[in-house]
N, CA, C and O of each residue as an XYZ file, in Angstrom:
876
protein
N     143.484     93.141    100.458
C     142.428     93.920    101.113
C     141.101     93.165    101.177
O     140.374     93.427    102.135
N     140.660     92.193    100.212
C     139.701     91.341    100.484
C     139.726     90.518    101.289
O     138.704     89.833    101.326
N     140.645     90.227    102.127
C     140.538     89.363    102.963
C     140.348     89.633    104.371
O     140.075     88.937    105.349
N     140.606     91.024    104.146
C     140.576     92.294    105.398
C     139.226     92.538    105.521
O     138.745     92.554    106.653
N     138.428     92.758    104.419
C     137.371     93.671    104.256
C     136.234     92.353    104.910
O     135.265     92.501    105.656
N     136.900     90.839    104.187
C     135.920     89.836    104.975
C     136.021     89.626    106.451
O     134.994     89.469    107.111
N     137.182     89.614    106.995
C     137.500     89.865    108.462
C     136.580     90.921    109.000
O     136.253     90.855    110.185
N     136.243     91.648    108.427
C     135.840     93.316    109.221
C     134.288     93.040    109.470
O     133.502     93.248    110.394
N     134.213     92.360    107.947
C     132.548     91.942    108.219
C     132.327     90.976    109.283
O     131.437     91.249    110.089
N     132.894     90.036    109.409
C     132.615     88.988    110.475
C     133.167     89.679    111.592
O     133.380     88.741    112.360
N     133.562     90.786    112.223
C     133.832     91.859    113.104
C     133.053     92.289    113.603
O     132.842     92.388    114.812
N     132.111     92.841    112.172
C     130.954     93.336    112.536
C     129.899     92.587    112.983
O     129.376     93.126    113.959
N     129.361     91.528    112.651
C     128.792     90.217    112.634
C     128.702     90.068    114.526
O     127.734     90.237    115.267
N     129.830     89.770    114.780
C     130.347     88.994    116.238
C     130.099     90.201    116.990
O     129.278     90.188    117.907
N     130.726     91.222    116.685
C     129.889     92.425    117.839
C     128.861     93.059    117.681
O     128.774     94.186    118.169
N     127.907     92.547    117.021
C     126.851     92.805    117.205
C     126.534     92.148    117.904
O     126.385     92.610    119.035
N     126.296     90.979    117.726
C     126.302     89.620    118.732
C     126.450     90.162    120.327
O     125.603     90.180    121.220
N     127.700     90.545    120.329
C     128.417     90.240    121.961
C     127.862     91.715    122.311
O     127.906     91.898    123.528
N     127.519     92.459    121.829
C     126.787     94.330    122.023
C     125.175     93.478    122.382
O     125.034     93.249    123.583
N     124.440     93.187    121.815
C     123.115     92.525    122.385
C     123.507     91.529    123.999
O     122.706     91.600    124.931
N     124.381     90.940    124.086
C     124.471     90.015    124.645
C     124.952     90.707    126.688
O     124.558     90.387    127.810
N     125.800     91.567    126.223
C     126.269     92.885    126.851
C     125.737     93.778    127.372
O     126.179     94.530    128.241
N     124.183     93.752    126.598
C     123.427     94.900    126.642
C     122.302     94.218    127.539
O     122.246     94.600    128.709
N     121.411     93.259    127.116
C     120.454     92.505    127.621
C     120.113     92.862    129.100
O     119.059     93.421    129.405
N     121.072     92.503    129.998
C     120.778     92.106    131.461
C     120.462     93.353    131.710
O     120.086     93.403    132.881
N     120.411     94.631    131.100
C     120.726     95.628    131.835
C     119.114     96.870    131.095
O     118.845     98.060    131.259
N     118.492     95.804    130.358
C     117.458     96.617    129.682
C     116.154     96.120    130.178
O     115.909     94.954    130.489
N     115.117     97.408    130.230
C     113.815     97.025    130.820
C     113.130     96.059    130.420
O     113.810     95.434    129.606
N     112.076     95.569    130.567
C     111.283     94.225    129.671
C     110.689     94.792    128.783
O     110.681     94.076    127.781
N     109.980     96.090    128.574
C     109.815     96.562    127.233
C     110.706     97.722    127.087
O     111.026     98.386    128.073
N     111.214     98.060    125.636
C     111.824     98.940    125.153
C     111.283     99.468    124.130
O     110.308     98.885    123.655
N     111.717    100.605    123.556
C     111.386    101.160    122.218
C     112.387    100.910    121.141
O     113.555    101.277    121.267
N     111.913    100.246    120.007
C     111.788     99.848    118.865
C     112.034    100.650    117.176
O     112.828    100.530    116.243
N     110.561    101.667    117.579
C     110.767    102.223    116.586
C     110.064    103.699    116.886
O     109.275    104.092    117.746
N     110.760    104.351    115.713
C     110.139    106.396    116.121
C     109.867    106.287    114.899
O     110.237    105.508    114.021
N     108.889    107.512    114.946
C     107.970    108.479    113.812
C     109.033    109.361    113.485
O     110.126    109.544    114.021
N     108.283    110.058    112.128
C     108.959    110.948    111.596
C     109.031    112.052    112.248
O     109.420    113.063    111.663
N     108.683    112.085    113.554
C     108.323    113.312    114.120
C     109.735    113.313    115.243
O     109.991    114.409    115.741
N     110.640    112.118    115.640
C     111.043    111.177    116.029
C     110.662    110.791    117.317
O     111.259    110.686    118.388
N     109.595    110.619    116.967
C     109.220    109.805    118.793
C     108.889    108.083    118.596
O     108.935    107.283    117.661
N     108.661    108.057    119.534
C     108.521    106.570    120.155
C     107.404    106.182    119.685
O     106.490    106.865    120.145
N     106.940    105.110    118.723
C     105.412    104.916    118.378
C     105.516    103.525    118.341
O     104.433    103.050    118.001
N     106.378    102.657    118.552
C     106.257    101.047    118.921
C     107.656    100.726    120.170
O     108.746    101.175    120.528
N     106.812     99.789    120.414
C     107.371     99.184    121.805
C     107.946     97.588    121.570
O     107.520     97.270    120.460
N     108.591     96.653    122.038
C     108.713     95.258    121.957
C     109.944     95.038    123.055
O     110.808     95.841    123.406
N     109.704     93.585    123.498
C     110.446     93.181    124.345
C     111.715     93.023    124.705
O     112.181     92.235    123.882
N     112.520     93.317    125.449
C     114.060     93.301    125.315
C     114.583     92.170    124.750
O     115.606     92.538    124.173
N     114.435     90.994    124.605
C     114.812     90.029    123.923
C     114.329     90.155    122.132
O     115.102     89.961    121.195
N     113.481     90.370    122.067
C     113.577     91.100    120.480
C     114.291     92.366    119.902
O     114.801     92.604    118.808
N     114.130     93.095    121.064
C     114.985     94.287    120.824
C     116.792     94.036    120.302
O     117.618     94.666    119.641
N     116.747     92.864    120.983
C     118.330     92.501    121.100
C     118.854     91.360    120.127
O     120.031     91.186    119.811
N     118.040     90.809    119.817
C     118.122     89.828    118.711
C     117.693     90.367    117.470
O     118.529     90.134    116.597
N     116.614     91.058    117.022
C     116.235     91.465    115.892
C     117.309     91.375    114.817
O     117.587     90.388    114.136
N     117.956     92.788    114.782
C     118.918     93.669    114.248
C     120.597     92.060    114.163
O     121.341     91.853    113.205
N     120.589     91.348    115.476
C     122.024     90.935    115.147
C     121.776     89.550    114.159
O     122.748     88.970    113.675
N     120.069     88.983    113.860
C     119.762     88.093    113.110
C     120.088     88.500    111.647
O     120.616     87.877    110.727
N     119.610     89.713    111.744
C     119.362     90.081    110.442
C     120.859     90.417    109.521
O     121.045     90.266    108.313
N     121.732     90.879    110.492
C     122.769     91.276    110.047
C     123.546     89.716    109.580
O     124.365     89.774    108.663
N     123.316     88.615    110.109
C     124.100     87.197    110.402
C     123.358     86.896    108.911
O     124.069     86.271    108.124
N     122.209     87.215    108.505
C     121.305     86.560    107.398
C     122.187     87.376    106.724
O     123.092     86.793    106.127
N     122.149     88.646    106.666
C     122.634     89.590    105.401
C     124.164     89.187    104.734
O     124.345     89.351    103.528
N     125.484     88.531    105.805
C     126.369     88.044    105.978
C     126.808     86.451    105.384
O     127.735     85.817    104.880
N     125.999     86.391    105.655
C     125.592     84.720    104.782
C     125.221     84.832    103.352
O     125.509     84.074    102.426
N     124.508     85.953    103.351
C     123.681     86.021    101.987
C     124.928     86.702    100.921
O     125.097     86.525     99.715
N     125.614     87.449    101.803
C     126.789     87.893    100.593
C     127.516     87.285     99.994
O     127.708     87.114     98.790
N     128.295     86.652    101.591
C     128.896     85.200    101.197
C     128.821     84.276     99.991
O     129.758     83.718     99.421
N     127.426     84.221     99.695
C     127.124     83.207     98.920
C     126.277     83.482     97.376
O     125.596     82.755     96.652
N     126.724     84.943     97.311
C     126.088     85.849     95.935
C     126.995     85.701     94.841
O     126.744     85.676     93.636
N     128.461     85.572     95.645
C     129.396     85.597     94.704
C     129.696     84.138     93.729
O     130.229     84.125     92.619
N     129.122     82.806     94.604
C     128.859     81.471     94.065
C     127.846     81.115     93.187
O     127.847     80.134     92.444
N     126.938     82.000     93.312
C     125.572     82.220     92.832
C     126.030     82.758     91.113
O     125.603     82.182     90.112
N     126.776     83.714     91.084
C     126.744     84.436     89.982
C     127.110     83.589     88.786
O     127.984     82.733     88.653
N     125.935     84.199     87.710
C     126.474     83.300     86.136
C     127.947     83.768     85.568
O     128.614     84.731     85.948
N     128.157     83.113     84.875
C     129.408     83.553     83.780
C     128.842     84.828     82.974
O     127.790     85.160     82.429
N     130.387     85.463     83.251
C     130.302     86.244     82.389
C     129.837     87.799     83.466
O     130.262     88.935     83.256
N     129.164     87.507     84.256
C     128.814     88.334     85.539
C     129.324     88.187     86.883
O     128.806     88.747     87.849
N     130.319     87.450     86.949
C     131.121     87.171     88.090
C     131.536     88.458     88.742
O     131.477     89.477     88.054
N     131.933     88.535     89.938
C     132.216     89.472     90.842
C     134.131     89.521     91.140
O     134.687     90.486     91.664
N     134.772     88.405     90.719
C     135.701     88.559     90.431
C     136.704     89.588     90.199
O     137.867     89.545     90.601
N     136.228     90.406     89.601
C     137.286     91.509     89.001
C     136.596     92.698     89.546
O     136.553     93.632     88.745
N     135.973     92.940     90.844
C     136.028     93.270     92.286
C     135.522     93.403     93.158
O     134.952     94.421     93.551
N     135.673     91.840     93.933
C     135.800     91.389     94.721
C     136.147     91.944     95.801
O     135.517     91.737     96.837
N     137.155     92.708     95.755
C     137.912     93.994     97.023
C     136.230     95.017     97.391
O     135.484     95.109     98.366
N     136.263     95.599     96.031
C     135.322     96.470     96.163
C     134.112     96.073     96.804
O     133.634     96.842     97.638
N     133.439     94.806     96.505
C     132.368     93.962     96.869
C     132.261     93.992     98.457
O     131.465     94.389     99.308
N     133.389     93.413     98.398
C     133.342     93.289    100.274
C     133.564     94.366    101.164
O     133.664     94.227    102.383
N     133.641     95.453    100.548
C     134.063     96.940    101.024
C     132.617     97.539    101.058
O     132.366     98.300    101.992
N     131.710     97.295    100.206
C     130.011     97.835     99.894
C     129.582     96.688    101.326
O     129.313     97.089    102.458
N     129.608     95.557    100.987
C     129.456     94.403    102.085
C     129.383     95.214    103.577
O     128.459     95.772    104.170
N     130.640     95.027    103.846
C     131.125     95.822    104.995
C     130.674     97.323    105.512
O     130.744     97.578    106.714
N     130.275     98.171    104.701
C     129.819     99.274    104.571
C     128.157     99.121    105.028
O     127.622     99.855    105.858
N     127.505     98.058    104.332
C     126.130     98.081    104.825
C     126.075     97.345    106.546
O     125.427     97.722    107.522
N     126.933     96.304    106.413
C     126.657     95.601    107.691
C     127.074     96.659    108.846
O     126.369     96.484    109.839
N     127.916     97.596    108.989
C     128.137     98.547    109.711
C     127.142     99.170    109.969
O     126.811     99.476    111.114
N     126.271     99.562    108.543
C     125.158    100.455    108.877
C     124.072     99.808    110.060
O     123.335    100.368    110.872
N     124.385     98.089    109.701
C     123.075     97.811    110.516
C     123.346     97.553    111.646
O     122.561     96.930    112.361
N     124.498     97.966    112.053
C     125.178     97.520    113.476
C     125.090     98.646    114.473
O     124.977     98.500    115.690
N     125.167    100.009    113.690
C     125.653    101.259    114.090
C     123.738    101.544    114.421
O     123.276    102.204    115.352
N     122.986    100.848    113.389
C     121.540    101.796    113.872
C     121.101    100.811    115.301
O     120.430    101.262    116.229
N     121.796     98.966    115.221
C     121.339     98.544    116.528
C     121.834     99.047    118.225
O     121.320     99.143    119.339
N     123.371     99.310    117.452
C     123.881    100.433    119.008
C     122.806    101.763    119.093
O     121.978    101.792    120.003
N     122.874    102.793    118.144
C     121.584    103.935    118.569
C     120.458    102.819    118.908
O     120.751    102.781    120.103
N     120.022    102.431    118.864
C     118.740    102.008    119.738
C     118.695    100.849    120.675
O     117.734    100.316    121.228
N     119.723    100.641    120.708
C     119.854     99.792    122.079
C     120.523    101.052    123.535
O     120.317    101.096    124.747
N     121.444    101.985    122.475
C     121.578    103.103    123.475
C     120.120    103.616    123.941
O     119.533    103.569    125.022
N     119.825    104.063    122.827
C     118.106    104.868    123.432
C     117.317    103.814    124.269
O     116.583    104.362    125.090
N     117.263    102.371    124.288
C     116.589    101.229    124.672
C     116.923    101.743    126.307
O     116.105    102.087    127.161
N     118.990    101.632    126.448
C     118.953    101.824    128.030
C     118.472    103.417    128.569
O     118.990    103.767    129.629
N     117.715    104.194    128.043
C     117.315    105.503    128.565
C     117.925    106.785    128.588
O     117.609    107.853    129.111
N     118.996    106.364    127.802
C     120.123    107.587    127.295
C     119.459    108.463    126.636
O     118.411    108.020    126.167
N     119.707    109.680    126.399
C     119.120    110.637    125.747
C     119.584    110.564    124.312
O     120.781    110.393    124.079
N     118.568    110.703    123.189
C     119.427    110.626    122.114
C     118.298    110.952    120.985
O     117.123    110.589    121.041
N     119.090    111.947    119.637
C     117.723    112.365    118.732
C     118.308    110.999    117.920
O     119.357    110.894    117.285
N     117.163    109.903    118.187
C     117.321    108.813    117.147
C     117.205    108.829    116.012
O     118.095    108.352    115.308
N     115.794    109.519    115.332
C     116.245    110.016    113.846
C     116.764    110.443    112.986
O     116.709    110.057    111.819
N     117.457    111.462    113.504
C     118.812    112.319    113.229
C     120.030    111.422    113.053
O     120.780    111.423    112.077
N     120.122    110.633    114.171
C     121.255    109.812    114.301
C     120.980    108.580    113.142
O     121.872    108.173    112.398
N     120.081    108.252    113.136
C     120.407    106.962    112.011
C     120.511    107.621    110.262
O     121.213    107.275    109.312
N     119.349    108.815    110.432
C     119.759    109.693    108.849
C     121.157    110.010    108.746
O     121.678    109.849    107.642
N     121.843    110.423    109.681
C     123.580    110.369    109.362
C     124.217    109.321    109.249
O     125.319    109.452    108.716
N     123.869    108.119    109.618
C     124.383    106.909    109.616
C     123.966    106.520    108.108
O     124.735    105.671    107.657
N     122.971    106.906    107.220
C     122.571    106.240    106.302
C     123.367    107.181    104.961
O     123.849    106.622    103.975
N     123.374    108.371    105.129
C     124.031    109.786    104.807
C     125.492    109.133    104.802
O     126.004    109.186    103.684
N     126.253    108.555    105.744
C     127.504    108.134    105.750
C     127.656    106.726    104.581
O     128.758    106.457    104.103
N     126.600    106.044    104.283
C     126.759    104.947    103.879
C     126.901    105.213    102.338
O     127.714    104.711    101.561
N     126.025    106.019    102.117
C     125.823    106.181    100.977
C     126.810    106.953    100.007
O     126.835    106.869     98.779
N     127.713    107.815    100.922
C     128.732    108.858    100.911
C     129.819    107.741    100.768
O     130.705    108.223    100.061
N     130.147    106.435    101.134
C     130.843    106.086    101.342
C     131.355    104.459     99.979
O     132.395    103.925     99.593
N     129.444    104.251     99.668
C     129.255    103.708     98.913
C     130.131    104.454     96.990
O     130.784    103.953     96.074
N     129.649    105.627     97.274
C     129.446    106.087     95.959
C     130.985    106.434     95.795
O     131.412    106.597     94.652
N     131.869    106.559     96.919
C     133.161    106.585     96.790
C     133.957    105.444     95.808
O     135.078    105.549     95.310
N     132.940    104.260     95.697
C     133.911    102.740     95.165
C     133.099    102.723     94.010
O     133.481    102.228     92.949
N     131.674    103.393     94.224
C     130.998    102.573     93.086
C     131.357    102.760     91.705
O     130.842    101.862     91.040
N     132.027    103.554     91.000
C     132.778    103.342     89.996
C     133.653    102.441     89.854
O     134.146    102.559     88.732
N     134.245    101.322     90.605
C     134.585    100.334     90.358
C     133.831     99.085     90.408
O     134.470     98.053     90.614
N     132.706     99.032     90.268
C     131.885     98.066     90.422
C     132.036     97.668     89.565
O     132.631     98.516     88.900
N     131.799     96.285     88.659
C     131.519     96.246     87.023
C     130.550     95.115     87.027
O     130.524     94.387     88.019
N     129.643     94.857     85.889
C     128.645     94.542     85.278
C     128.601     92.899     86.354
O     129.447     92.019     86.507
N     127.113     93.094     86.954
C     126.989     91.721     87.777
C     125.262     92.096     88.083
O     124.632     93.137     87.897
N     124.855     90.788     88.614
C     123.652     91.240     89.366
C     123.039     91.348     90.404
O     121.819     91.218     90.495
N     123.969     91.656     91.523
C     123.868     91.790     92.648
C     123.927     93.203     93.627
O     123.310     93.559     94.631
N     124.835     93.715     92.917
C     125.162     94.850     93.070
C     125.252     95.719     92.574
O     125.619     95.261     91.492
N     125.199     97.409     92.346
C     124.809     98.595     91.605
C     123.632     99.097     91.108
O     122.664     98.953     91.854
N     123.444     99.642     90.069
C     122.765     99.954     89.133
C     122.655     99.122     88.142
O     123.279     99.062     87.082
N     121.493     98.239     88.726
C     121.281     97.025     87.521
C     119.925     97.269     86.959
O     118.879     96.857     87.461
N     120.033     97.960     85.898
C     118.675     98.218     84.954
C     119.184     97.475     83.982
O     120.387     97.215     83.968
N     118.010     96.858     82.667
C     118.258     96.297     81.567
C     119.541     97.012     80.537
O     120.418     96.492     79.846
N     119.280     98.009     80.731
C     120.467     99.014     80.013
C     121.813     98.938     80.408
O     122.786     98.739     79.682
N     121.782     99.121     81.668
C     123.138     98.536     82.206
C     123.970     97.210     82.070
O     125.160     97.141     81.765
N     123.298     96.390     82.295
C     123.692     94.792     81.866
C     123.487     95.151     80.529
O     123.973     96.281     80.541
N     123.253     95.036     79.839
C     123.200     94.847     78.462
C     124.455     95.417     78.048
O     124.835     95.074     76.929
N     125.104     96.123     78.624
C     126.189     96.986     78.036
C     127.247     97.440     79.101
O     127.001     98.138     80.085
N     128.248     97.019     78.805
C     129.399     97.364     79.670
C     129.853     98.914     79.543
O     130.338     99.487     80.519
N     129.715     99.429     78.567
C     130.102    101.200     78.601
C     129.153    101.671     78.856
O     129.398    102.796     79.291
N     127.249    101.306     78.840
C     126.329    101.822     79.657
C     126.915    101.744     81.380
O     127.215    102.727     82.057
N     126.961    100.459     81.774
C     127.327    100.244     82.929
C     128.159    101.131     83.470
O     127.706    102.133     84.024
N     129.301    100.928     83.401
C     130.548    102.317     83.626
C     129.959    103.532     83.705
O     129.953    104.036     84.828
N     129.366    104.259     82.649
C     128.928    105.131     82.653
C     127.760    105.838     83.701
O     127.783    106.955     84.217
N     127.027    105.062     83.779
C     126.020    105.206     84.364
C     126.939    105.473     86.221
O     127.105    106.444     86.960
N     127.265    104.166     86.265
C     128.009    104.538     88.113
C     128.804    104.842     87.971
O     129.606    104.046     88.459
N     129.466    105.962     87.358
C     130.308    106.531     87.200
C     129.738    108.078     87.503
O     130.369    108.815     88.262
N     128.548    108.499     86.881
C     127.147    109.044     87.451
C     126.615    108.780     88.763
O     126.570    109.698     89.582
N     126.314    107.925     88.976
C     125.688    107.672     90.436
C     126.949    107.456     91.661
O     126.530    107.479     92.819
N     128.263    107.276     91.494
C     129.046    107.821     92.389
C     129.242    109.176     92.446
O     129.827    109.433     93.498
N     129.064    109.983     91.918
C     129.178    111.465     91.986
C     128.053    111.943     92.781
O     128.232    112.835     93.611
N     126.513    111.237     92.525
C     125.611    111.657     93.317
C     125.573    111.514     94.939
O     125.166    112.309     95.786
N     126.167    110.160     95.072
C     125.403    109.176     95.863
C     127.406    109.793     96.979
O     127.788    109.008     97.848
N     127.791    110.372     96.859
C     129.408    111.077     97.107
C     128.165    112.666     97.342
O     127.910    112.663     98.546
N     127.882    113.115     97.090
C     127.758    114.258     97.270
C     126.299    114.786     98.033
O     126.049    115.913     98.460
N     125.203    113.231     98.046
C     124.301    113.131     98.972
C     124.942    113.529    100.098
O     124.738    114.604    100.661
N     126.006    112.378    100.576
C     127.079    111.926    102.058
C     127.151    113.661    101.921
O     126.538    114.443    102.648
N     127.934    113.973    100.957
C     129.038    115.420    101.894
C     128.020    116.351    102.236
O     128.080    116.695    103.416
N     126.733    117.077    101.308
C     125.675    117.901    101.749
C     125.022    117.338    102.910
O     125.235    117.888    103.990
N     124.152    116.186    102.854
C     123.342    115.885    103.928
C     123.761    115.694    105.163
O     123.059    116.211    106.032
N     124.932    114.957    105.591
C     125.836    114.724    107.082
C     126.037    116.483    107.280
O     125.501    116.714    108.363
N     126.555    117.759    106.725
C     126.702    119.200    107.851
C     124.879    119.571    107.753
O     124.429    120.413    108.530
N     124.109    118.990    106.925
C     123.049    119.547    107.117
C     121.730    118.844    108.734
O     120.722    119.149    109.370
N     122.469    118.109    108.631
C     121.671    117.683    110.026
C     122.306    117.905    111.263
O     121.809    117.380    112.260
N     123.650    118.818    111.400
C     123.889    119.770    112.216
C     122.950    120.855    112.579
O     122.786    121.250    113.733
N     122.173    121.443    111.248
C     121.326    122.507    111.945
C     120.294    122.450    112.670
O     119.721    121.373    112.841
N     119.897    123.499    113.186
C     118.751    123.735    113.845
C     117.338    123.431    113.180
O     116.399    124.117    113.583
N     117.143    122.676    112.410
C     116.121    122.120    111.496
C     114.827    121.409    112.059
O     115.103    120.809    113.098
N     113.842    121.321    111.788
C     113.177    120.397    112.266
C     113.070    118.791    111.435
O     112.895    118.521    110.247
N     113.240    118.015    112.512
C     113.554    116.616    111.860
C     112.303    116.049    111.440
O     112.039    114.893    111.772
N     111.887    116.400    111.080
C     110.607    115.874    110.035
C     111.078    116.873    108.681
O     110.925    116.299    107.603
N     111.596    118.198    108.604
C     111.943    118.279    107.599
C     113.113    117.831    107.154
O     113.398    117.888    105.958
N     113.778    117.423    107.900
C     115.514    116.817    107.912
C     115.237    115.633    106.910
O     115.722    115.540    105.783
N     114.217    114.580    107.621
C     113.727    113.292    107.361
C     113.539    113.398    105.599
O     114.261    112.724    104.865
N     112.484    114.327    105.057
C     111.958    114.766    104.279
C     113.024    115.054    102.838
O     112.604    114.737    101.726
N     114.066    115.522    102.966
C     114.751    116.440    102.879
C     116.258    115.085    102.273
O     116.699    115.117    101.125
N     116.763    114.066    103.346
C     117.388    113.385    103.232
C     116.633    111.874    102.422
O     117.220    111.111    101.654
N     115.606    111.805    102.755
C     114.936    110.807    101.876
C     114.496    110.899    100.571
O     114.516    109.856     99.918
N     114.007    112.161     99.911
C     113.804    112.686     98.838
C     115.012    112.516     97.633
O     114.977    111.981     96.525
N     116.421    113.442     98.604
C     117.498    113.242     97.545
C     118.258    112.056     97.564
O     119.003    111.833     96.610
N     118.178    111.153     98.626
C     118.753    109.685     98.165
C     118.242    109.178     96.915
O     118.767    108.999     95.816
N     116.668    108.929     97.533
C     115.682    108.688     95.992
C     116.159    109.123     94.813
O     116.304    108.449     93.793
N     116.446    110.470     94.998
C     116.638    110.999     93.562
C     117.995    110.440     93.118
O     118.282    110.197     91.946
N     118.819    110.256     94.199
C     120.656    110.150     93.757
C     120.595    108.534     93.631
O     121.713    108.020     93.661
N     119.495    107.618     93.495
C     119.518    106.321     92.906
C     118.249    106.646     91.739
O     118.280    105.979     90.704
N     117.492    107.347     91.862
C     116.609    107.143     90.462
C     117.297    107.711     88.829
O     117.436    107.248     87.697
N     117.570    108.899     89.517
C     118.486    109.602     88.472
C     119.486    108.615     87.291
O     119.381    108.545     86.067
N     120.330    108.016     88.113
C     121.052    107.411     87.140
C     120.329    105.954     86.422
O     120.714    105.627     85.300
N     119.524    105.316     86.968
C     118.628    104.803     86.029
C     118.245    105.149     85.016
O     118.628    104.630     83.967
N     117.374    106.133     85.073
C     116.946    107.380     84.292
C     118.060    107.134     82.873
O     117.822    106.702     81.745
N     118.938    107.470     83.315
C     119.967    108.188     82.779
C     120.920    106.820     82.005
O     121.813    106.913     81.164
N     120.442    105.803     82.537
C     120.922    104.594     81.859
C     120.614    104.097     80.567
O     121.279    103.554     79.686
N     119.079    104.527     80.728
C     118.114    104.070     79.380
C     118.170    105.361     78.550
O     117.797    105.229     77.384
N     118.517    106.427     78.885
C     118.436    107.373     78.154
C     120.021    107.482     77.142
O     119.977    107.550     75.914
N     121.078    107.480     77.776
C     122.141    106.343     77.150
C     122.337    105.562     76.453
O     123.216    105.735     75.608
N     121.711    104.534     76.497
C     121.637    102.997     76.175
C     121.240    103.539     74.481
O     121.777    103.279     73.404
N     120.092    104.366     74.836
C     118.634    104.696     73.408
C     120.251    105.334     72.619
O     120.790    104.704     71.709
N     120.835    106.672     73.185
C     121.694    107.546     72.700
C     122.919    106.566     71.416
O     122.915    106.532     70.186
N     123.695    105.996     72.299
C     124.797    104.935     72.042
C     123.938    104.032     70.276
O     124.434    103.708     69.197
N     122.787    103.962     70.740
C     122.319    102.535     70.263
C     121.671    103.655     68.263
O     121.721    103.567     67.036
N     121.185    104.496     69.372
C     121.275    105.321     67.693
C     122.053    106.326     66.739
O     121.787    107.014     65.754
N     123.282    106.022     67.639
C     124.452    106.462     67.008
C     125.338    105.312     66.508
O     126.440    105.430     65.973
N     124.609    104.081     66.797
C     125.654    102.831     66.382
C     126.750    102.524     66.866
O     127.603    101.855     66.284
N     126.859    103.117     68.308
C     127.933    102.685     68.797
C     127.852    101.719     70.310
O     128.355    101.922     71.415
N     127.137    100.803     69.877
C     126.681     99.416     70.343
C     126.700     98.510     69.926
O     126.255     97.539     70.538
């Protein structure tokens, strides 16, 4: 499956690519960029940035994974999963692929609530993240890396073992809640708040652990 999950990324990678490339001839010389929380239109930039931005960044992000796993010291290797790694990998580069289609859609004049649409896209990631992240184990690239965590492999476990339950149950509440009739500034509000919380929390909750374990002597 790791070898799948690297295929998928360089999938993602290349059509982003050939989606800008596809898209270009057919977009005004300025487009919109970026919306307010209100979700409107409050920056503008040129179709050639519009179209390159997003597929640079994703090619940097792709490279950069690539080469996290060579990077890593002993003892923190990514090794023992690796599957999982490239599955989080794959999971983000989607995200950044999926928010350059919504706004290259909205770019060609399609109708579309862009804010809404990328808060479900981020709602999906995170839903999707917290599904594996209990198999993550002790590295520094990825998870819940507080001092408490590295320091301790049954902190570690523990802790995203915690923050997959959150970061799983952000995804399932927040994606039917931006079905409603809501206003998307409170949507915005609302979905940004409890991500925050469904990554601060288990920090929190790492050191509070760590202290627990450490004065019961079982560290």
């Amino acid at each position: 499956m790791t070898r799948i999950y690297f295929i998928l990324c360089l999938a993602v990678t290349v059509g982003a690519v050939i989606l800008s490339a596809v898209v270009f001839p057919n977009l005004p010389p300025k487009v919109p960029i970026h919306w307010n929380i209100h979700g409107q239109v409050d920056g503008y930039g040129t179709s050639g940035f519009a179209t390159t931005l997003m597929p640079c960044i994703i090619i940097a992000l792709m490279l950069l994974f690539a080469v996290l796993p060579w990077l890593s010291p002993k003892q923190f290797e990514i090794n023992d999963f690796r599957e999982t790694y490239w599955f989080l990998t794959f999971v983000i580069l989607s995200l950044m692929a999926y928010i350059h289609g919504v706004t290259l859609w909205a770019a060609l004049g399609h109708k579309i609530d862009v804010l809404r649409a990328i808060l479900a896209g981020l709602l999906m990631m995170f839903g999707l993240m917290g599904n594996v992240l209990g198999k993550v184990r002790r590295n520094f690239w990825v998870g819940i890396r507080t001092p408490w965590t590295l320091a301790n492999d049954r902190v570690w476990n523990d802790t995203h073992r915690l923050a997959a339950r959150l970061f799983v149950g952000v995804g399932l509440l927040g994606v039917p809640l931006l079905l409603l009739p809501v206003p998307v500034e409170l949507l915005f509000i609302i979905v940004i708040t409890t991500i925050l919380a469904a990554a601060i929390i288990p920090a929190g909750y790492s050191a509070v652990h760590y202290k627990k374990l450490q004065a019961q002597g079982q560290l």
